[in-house]
C-alpha positions as CSV (number, residue, x, y, z in Angstrom):
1,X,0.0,0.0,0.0
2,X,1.9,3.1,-1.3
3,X,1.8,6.1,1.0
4,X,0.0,8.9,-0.2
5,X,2.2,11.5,-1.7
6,X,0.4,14.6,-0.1
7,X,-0.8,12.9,2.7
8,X,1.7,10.6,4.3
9,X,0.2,7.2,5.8
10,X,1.2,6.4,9.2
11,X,1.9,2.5,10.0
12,X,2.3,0.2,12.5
13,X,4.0,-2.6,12.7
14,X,3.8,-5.8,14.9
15,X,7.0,-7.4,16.2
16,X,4.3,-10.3,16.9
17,X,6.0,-13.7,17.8
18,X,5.6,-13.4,21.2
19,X,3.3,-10.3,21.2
20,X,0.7,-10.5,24.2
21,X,-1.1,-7.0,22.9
22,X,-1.4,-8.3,18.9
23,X,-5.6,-8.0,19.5
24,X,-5.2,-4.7,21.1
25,X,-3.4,-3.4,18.2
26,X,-5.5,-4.5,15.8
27,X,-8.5,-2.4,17.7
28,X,-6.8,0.8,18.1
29,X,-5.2,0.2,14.0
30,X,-9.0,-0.4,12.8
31,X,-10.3,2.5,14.8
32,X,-7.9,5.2,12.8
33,X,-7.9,3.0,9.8
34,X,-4.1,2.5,9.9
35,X,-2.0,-0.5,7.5
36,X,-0.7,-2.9,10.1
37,X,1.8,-5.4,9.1
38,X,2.2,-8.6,11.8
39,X,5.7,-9.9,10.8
40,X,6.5,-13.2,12.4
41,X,9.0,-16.2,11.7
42,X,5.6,-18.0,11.9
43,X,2.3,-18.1,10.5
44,X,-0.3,-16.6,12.8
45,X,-3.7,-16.0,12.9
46,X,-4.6,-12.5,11.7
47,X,-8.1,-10.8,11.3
48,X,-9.7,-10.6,8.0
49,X,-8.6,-7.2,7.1
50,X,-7.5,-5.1,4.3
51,X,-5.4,-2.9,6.9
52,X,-4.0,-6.2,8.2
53,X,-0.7,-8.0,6.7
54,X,0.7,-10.8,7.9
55,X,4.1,-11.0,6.7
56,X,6.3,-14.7,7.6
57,X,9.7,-14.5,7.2
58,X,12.2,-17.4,6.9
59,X,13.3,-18.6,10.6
60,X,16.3,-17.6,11.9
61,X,17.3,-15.1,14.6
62,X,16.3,-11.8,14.1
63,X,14.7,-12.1,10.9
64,X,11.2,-10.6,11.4
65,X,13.3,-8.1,13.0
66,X,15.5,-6.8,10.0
67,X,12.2,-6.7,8.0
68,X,10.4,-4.2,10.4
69,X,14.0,-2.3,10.7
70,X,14.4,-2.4,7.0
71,X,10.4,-1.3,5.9
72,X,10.0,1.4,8.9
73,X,10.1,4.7,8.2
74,X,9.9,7.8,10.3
75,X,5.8,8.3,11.8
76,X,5.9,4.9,12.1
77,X,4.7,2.9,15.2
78,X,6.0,-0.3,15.8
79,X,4.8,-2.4,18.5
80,X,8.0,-4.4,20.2
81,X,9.9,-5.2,23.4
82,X,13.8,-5.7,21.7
83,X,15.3,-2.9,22.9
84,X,18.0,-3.4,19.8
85,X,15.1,-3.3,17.5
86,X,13.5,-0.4,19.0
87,X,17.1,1.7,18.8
88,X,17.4,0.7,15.0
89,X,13.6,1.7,14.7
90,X,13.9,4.7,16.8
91,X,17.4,5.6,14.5
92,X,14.6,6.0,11.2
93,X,12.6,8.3,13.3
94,X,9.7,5.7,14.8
95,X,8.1,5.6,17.8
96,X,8.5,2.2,19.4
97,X,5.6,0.9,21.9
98,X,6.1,-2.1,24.2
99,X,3.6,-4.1,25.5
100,X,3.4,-1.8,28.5
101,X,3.1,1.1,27.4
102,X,6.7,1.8,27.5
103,X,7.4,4.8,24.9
104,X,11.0,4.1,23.6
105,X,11.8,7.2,21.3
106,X,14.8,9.3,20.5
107,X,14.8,10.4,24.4
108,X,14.4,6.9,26.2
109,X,16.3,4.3,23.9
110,X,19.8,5.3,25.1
111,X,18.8,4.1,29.0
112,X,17.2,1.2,27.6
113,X,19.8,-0.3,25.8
114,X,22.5,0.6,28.4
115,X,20.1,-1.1,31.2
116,X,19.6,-4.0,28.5
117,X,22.9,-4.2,27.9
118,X,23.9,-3.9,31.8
119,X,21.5,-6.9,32.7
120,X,23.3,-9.1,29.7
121,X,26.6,-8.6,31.2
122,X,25.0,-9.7,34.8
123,X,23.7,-12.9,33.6
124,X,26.9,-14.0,31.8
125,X,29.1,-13.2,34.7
126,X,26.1,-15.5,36.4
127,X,24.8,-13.0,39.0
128,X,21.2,-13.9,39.4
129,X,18.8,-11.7,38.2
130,X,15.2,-11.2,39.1
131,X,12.7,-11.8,36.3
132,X,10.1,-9.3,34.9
133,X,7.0,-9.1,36.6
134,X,4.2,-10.9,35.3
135,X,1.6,-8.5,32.4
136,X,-1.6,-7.1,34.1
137,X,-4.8,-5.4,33.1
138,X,-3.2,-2.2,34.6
139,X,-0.2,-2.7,31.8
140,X,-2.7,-3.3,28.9
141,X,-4.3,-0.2,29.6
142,X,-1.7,1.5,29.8
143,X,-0.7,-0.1,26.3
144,X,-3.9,0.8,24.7
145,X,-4.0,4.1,26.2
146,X,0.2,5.0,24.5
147,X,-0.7,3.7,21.3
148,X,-4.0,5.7,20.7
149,X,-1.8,8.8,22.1
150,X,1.3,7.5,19.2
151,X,-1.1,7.3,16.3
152,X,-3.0,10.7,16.6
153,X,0.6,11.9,17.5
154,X,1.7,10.0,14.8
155,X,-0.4,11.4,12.3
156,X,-0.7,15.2,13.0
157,X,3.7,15.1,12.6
158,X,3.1,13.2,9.3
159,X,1.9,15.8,7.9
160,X,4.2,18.3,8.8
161,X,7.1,17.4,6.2
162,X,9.2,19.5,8.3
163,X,9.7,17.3,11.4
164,X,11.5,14.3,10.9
165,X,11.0,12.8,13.8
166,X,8.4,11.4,16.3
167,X,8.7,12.9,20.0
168,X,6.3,11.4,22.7
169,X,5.8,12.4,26.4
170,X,7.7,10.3,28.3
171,X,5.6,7.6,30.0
172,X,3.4,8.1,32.4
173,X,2.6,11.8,31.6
């Protein structure tokens, strides 16, 4: 689906192998009538949908991964929880969403991936680490409630030509 040359589309896009929020998106992308593509190493389930595309790639690490980093372009949303991916996403001018809520934009991504990185380096020297907590009602509405804020954002600095970039709020506000 081409964008629009005066009226750039804004679209999201589902790092969706293990994407607990995959239904929510696919609400809040109906309501604004926004191309969604579900990129997986597998084939999943996807509502009948013109603004819907499921894309499979071949399996192997990282692959749905280079396709969302290599199709994104600045206004889009993508919907993931790899910090790595989110810095490469962020790096075209995307915002990045994960499944709480958790805006990771040109403001947030260098904390994330020095925390990610940080927490790496603790589990291979074997220091024990606590796992994340487990995903509550209170996190999905906070996911549904950042990504209807990202896609009228979204939208409204699409179509200004002169910023490049997406800047959300920081969480939480």
């Amino acid at each position: 689906m081409p964008d629009h040359p005066t009226k750039p589309a804004v679209r999201i896009f589902i790092d969706a192998d293990a994407c607990p929020v995959r239904d929510e998106t696919y609400r809040v992308a109906h309501r604004y009538g926004v191309h969604t593509f579900v990129v997986a190493n597998q084939l999943l389930g996807v509502p009948a949908s013109a603004l819907i595309e499921r894309v499979v790639v071949s399996e192997g690490m990282d692959e749905a991964d280079n396709w969302i980093a290599e199709h994104v372009h600045a206004h889009d949303i993508v919907i993931s929880s790899d910090i790595p991916l989110a810095a490469r996403c962020v790096a075209k001018g995307a915002c990045v969403l994960d499944a709480k809520g958790r805006i990771l934009d040109e403001n947030a991504i260098g904390m994330a991936l020095a925390v990610r990185n940080l927490m790496d380096d603790l589990r291979s020297n074997g220091v024990i680490t606590q796992g994340g907590r487990s995903y509550s009602k209170n996190d999905r509405s906070s996911f549904l409630s950042a990504l209807d804020t990202a896609v009228v954002k979204a939208r409204k600095h699409a179509l200004n030509p002169s910023n490049n970039r997406l800047r959300m709020p920081p969480s939480g506000l």
